[in-house]
N, C-alpha and C positions, 0 to 999 in steps of 0.2 A: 745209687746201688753199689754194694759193694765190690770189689772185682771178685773176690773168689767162691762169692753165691755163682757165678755166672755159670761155671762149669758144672756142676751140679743141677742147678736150674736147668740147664739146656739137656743134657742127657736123660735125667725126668721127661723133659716134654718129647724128646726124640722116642724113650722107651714105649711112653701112653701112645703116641701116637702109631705105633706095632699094635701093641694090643687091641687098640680103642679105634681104629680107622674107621670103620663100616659103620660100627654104633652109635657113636661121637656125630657122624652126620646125619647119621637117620634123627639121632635124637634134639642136638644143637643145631642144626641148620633151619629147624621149623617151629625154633624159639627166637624169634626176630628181637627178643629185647636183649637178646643175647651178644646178638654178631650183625652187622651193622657192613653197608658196602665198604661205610666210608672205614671204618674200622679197619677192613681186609685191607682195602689202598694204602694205608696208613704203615699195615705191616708190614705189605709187601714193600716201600719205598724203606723199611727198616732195615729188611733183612738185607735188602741191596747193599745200604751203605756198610751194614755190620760183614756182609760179607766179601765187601769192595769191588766187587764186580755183577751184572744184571739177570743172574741164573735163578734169580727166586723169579717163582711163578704164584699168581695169584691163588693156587691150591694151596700152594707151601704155606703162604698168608694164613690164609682159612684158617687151615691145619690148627698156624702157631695161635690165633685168636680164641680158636674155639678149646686147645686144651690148658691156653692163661684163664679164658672163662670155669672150664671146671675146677681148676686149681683152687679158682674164688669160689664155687661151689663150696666145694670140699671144705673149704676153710670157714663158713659161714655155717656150714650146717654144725662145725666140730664147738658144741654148746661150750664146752669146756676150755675151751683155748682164748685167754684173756693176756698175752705179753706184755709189756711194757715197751713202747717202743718210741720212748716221749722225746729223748735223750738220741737216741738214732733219725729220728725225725729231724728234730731242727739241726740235726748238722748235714743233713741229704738237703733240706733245702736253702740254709745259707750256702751247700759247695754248689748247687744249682742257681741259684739268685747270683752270686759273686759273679759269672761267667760274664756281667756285663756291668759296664762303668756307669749308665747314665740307666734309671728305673726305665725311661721311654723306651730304649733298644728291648729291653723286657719284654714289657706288656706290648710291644710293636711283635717280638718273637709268637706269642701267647695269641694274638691276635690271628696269626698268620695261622696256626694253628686252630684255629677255633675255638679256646680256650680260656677261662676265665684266670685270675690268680686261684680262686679260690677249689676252683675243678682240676687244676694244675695239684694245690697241696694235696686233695683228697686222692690223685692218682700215686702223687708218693708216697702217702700211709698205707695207700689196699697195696703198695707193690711191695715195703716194708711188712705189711703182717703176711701177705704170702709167702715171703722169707725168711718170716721166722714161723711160721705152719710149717711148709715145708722141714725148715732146721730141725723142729719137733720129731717131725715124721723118723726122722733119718738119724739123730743123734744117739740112740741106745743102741742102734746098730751096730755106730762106724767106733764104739770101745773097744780098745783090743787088750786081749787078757795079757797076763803078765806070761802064762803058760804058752799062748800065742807067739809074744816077742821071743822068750826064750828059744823059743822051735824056729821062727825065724831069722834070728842073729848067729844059730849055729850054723843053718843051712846059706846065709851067705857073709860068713867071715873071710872065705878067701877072696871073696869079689868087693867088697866096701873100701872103696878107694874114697878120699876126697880130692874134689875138682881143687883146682887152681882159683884162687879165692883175689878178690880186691879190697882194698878199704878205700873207698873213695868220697869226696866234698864236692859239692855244687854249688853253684850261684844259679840262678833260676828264675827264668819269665816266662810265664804263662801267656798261652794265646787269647786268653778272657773271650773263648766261644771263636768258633771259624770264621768269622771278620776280620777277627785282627790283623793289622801288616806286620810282614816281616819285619821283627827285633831283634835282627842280628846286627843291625849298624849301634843298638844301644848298648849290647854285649861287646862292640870291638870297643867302644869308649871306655867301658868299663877296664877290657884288657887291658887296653894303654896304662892306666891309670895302676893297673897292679904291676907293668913291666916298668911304670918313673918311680914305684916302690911306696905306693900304698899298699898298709896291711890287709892282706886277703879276708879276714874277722870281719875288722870294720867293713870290707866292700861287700861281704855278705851280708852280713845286718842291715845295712844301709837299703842294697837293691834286689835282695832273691826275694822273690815273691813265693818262697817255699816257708809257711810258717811253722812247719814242725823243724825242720833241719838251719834257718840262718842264725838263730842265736845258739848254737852250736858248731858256728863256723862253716854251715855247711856240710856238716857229716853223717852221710847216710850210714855210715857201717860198712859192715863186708859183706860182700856180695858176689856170687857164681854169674859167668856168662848167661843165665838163664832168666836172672833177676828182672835185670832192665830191657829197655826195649833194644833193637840191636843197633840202632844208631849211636845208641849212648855206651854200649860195652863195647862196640868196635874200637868208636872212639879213647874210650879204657884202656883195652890192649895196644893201643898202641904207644900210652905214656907209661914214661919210667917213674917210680915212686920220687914225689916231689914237682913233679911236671906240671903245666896249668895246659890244659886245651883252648882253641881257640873258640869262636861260637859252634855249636850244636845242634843242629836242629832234629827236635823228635816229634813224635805224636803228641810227646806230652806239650812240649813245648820248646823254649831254647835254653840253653846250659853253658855253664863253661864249665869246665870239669878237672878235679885235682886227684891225682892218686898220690893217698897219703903213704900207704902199706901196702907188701902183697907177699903173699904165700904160695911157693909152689904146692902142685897137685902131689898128694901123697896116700900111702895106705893107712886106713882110720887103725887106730885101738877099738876095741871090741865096743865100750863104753861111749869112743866119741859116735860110734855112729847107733846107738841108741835112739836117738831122740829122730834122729833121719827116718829110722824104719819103722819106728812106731807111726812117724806121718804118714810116711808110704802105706803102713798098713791098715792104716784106719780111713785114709784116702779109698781106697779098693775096697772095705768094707761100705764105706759111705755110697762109692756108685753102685756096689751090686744093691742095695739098699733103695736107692734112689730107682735104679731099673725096675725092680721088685713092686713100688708103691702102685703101679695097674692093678696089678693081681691084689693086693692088700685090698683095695677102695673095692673092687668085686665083691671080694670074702664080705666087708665090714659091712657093703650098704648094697647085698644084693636087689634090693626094688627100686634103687635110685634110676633104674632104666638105662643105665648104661653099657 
């Protein structure tokens, strides 16, 4: 899944679930091929880890099952909606498959689960086409007119500052799924090795398990405090351009980290922050948008019984 269907997804189902409370159970909860105990247990042990502490309640669950089931609804009745998503697929389940070294740790995961490989692929294409249904829904919304921007960049020219910016390189190892042991003793080797004056390229190439960034030495680009996660920008502000950090440890996983460049925070040109506020603004159109899709599925399919 992508990271930033996520926000949009979840304010959708927060939104439905205002409108849709009362009807949603009266209607879904006494369609059993629908929602499932084990299903709700499943979500609720979800929402836990997603929300890292044990305040979901087996209603929240319910809630989130039964308005993913309409989602798929929605999406199965819509005759007309045929995406392509062949291309998005196999790379959701190579970045899912990759997570473990040996196939057996897999299908030993899948198992635990109650899961075949094959019921596993078919949950990432229905979660793939509900996100791009959804994206349909919501994309003619979240255009913002040029008239729009205009009226927007003059009302805030004197506020468009830009942040304090980094350019920074990683080396990078992955936790290949939450078994892995600490790899911070293979990152200090690594260090060594760059502080007796091996080239940082080759040590990239050679060990980041980052394949879009190590045959580029490692270089993410530039990036605001808000980019990464805050282990990894702490650890950012704290090197001088040119500095190597020591091991890292994020969610993503371990780092060693180089800031190559860095620009202080200053006031945009009219121009550079263009491209900022047109995201900004079509961001806010996309969720009132997304809020909105209750009341649309009403209007579109009032006998659906919802």
């Amino acid at each position: 899944m992508k990271p930033w269907i996520l926000p949009f997804l979840l304010a959708f189902l927060v939104a439905a679930g205002h409108f849709w409370r009362d009807s949603l159970r009266d209607h879904l909860l006494g369609r059993k091929a629908l929602i499932h105990d084990l299903a709700v247990r499943q979500e609720e042990a979800a929402l836990v880890f997603r929300q890292g502490h044990s305040s979901a309640t087996p209603e929240a669950a319910r809630q989130s099952v039964m308005l993913e089931a309409l989602v798929r609804q929605q999406r199965l009745m819509d005759t007309d909606f045929h995406p392509d998503i062949r291309l998005a697929y196999a790379a959701e389940w190579q970045a899912w498959a990759r997570q473990w070294e040996i196939d057996g740790e897999r299908l030993q995961r899948l198992a635990g689960q109650g899961l075949t490989e094959t019921q596993m692929q078919q949950s990432i294409q229905d979660a793939l086409l509900d996100q791009a249904w959804i994206e349909e829904q919501v994309s003619e919304a979240s255009q913002v007119s040029d008239e729009e921007l205009e009226t927007a960049l003059k009302q805030y020219e004197s506020q468009m500052l830009l942040p304090q910016v980094h350019r920074v390189a990683h080396l990078f190892l992955s936790r290949h799924g939450s078994v892995k042991k600490d790899r911070t003793p293979e990152l200090a080797l690594i260090r060594q090795k760059l502080a007796e004056g091996e080239d940082w390229a080759a040590l990239a190439q050679r060990h980041s398990e980052d394949a879009r960034s190590k045959l580029r030495a490692g270089d993410l680009g530039w990036m605001s405090m808000e980019r990464m996660p805050a282990e990894f920008m702490a650890a950012v502000k704290g090197l001088k351009p040119g500095q190597t950090s020591g091991p890292v440890s994020s969610p993503l996983g371990w780092h060693l980290i180089r800031v190559l460049e860095r620009k202080p925070a200053r006031k945009a040109i009219l121009e550079e922050g263009r491209s900022e506020l047109e995201s900004l603004l079509s961001w806010r159109k996309r969720t009132a948008a997304l809020e909105d899709l209750p009341r649309r599925f009403l209007q579109t399919h009032p006998r659906s019984g919802l």
